[in-house]
DOKOL-414454 format. One record per atom (N, C-alpha, C, CB): residue in one letter; x, y, z. Coordinates in steps of 0.2 Angstrom, whole numbers, plus 5000, padded with zeros to 4 digits. Glycine has a CB too. Layout:
residues N
aXYZ;...
//
This chain:
residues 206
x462752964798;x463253004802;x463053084803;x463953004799;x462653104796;x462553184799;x461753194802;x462753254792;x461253124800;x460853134807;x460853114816;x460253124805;x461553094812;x461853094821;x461953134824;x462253064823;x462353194820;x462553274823;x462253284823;x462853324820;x461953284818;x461153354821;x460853344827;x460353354816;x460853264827;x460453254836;x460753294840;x460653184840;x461253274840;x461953304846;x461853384845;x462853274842;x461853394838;x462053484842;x461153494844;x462353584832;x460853484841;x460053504844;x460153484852;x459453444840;x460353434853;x460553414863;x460853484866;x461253334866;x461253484863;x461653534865;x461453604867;x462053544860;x461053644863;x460653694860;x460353674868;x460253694852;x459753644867;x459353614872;x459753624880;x459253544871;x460253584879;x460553604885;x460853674887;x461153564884;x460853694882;x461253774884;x460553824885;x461853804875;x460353804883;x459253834884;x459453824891;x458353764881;x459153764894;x458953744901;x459853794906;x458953644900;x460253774905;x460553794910;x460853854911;x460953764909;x460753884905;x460653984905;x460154024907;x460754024900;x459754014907;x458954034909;x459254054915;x458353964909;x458654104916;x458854144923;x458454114927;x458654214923;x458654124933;x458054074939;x457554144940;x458354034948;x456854114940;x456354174941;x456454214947;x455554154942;x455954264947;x456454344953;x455754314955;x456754474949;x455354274958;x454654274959;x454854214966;x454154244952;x455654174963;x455454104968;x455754124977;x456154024965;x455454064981;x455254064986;x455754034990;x454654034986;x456054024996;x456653975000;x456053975006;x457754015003;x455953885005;x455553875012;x456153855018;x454953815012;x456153885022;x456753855027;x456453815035;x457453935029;x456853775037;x456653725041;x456853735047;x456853685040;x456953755054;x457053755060;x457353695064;x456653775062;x457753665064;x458053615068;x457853615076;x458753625067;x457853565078;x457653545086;x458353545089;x457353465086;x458853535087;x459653555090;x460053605083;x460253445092;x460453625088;x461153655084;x461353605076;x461853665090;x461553635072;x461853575067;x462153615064;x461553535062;x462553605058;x463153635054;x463053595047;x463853615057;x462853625042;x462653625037;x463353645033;x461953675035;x463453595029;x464153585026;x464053585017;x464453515030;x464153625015;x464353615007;x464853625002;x464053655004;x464653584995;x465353574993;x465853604990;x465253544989;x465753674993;x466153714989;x466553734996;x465853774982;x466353695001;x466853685008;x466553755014;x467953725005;x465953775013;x465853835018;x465253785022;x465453925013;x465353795028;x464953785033;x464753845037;x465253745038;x464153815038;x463553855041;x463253825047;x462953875037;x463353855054;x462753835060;x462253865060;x462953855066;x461653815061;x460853825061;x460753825068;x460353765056;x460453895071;x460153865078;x459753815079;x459853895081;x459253835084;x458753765086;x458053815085;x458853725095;x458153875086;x457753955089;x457553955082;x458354025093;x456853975080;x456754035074;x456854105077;x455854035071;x457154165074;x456954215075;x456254245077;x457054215072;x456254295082;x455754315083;x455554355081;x455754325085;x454854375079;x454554405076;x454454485078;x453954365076;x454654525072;x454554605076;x453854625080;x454354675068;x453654655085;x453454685088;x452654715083;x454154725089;x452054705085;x451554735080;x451454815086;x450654665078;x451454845080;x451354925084;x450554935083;x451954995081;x450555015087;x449855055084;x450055095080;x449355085090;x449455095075;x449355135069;x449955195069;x448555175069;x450155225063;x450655255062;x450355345064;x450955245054;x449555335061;x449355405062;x449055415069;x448655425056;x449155375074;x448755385079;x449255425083;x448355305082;x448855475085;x449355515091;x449155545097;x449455575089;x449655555101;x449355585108;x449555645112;x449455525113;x449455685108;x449755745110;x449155785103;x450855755109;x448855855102;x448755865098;x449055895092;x448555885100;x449055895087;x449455915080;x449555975079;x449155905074;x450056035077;x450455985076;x450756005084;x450855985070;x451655965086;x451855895081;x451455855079;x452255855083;x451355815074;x451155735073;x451655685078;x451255715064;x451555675085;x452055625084;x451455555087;x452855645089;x452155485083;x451555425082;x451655395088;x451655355076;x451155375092;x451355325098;x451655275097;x450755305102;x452055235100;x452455175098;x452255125105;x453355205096;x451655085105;x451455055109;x451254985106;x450955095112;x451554945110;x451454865108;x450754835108;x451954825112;x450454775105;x450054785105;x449854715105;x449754825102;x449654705114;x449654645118;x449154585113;x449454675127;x449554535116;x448854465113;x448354485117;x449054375114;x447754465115;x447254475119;x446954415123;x446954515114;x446554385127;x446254335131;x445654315124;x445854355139;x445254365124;x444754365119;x444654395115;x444354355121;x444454385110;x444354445102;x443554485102;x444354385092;x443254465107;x442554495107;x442554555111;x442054455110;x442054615108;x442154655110;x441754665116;x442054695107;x442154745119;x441854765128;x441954695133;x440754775127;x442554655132;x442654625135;x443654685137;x442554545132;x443954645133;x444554665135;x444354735130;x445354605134;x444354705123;x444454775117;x443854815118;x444454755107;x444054885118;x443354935119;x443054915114;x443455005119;x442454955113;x441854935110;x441355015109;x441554875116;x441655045104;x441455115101;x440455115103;x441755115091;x440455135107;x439655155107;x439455215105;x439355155114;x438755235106;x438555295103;x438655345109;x437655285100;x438855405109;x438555445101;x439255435098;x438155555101;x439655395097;x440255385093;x439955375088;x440655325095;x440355435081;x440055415073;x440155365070;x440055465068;x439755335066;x439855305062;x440555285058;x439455315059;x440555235057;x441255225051;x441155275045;x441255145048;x441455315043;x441355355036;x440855395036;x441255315030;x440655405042;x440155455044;x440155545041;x440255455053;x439955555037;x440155645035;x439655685040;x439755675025;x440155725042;x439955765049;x439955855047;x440655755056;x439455885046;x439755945044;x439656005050;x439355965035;x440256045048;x440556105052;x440556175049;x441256075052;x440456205054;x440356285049;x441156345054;x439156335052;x441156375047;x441856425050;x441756465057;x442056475045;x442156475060;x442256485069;x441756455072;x442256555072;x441756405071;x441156375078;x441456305079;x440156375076;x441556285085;x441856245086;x441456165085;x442156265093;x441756135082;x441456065080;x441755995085;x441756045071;x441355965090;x441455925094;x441455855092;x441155925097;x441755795089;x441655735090;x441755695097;x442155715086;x441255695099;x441155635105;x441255565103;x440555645108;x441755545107;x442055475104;x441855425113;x443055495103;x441755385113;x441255335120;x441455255119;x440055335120;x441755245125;x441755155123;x441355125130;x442555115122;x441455065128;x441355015134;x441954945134;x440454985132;x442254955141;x442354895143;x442454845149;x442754895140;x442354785148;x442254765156;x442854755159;x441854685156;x443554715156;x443954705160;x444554745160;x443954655160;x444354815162;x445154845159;x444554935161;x445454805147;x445154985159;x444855045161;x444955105154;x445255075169;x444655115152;x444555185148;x445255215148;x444055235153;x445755215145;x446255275145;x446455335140;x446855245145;x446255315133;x446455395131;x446055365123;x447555415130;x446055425117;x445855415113;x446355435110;x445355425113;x446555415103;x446855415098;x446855435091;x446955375098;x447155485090;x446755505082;x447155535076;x446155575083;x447155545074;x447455575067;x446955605062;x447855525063;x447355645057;x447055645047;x447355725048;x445855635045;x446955765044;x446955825040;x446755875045;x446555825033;x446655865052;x446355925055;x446755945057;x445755935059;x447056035056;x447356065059;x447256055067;x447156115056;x447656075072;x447556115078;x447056085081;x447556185078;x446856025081;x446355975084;x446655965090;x446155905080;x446255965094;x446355955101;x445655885104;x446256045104;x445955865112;x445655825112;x445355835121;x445955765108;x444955795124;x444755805131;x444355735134;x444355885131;x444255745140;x443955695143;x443555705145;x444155665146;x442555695147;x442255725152;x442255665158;x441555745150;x441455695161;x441455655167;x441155605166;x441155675171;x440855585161;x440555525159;x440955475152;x439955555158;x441555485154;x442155415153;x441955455143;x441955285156;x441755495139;x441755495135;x442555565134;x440955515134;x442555555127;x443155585126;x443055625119;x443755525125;x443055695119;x442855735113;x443655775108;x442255805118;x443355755102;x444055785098;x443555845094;x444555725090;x443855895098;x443855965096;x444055995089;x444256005100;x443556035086;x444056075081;x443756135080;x444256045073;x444156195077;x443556245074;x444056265069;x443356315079;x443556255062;x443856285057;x443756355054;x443656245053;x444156395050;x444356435049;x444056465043;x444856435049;x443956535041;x443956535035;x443956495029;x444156555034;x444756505030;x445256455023;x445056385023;x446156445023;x444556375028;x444256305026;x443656285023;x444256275032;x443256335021;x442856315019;x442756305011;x442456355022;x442156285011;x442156225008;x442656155004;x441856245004;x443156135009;x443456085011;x443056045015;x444056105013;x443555975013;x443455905017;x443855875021;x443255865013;x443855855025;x444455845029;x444155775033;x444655925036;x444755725032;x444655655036;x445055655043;x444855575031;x444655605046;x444955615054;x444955545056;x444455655060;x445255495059;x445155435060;x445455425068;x445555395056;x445155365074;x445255385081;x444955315083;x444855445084;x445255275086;x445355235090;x445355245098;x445755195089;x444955195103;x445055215109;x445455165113;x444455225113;x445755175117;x446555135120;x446155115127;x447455195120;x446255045129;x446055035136;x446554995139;x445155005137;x446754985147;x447254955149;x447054905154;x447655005152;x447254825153;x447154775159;x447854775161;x446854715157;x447854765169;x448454775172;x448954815167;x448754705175;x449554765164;x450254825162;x449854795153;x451554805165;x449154765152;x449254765144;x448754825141;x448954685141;x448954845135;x448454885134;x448354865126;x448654955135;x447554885126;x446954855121;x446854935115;x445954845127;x446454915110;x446354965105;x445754925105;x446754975100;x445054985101;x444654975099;x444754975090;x444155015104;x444054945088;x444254965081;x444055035078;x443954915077;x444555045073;x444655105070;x444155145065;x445155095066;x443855195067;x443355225063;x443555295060;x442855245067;x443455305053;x443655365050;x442955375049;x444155365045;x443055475050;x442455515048;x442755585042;x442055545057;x442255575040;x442355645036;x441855715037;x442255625029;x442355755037;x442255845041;x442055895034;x443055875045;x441655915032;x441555965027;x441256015029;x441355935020;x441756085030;x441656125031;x441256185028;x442256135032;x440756205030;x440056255026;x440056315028;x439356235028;x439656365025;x439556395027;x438856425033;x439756405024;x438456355036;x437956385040;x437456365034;x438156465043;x437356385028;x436656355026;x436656295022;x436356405022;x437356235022;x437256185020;x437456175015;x436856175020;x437856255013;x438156215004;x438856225008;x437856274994;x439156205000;x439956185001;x440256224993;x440156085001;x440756274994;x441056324990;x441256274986;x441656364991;x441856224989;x442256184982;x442256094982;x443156214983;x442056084987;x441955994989;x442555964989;x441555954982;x443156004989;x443855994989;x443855934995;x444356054990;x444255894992;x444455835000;x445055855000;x444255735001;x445255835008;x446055855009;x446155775013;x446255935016;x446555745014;x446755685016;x447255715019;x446855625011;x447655655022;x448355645026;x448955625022;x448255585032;
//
């Protein structure tokens, strides 16, 4: 009789384990989309109607830092960003040519004299419209020449020197009402004084 209890309370224990245990903060609900309307009925009497429809998916925008107006304001373009026919470049998506710098390229700049990034694409089906930039440069300004290239201006100051300053810029191109982005390049700006050295090697970010 009393290793019969013992079973029993030991079940018990067991039991009370298993059914108080928290459910993990990690788990997942895969949910299922119905082909018609239905009503999902449970026991504690609450019904629910399931459409037939998934929800649609948000809207993929362009970059938060990309702007079109020079800084400041900062403000972010809010442009949707179309499916594309094909993922290869200088077809629909521009296609960053030279003298466009390198990805992570260090570009260095000397106080009052104005520092040009010439930014160039190529594309076949669709036209050239604007370029896109952001980071840490003050009062950066941007322009277009005659040859479809697009230059981001700056001239640093005193208080800039020996500072580092990142800049990042995409070029935006339009087929009929869709519009393309090329891919995204950041450069780094460290401000000298003219013989090549740098006071403090400070970087500034965004």
């Amino acid at each position: 009789m009393t290793s019969d209890l013992n079973q029993l309370l030991q079940l018990l224990q067991l039991f009370s384990l298993v059914t108080t245990e928290p459910p993990p903060t990690n788990a997942s609900i895969v949910k299922d989309f119905p082909q018609m309307p239905i009503v999902l009925e449970y026991n504690n009497g609450l019904a629910v109607k399931e459409n037939s429809e998934a929800p649609a998916a948000p809207p993929r925008r362009a970059p938060r830092w990309a702007t079109t107006t020079p800084p400041p304001p900062r403000v972010a373009r809010q442009a949707v960003d179309y499916p594309v026919p094909s993922c290869h470049e200088r077809i629909y998506l521009p296609k960053l040519v030279y003298p466009t710098p390198e990805d992570r390229a260090r570009i260095q700049a000397e106080v009052e004299k104005v520092l040009e990034i010439r930014v160039k694409g190529e594309v076949e089906r669709g036209k050239l419209r604007d370029v896109l930039f952001g980071g840490s440069l003050n009062a950066a300004t941007k322009s277009r020449t005659a040859h479809d290239e697009f230059v981001i201006s700056w001239k640093p100051v005193a208080s800039d020197l020996g500072n580092n300053y990142s800049i990042c810029f995409t070029l935006e191109s339009q087929t009929d009402s869709c519009v393309y982005y090329s891919d995204v390049r950041c450069v780094v700006v460290g401000v000298g004084d003219g013989t090549g050295s740098f006071a403090s090697g400070q970087r500034r970010g965004k």
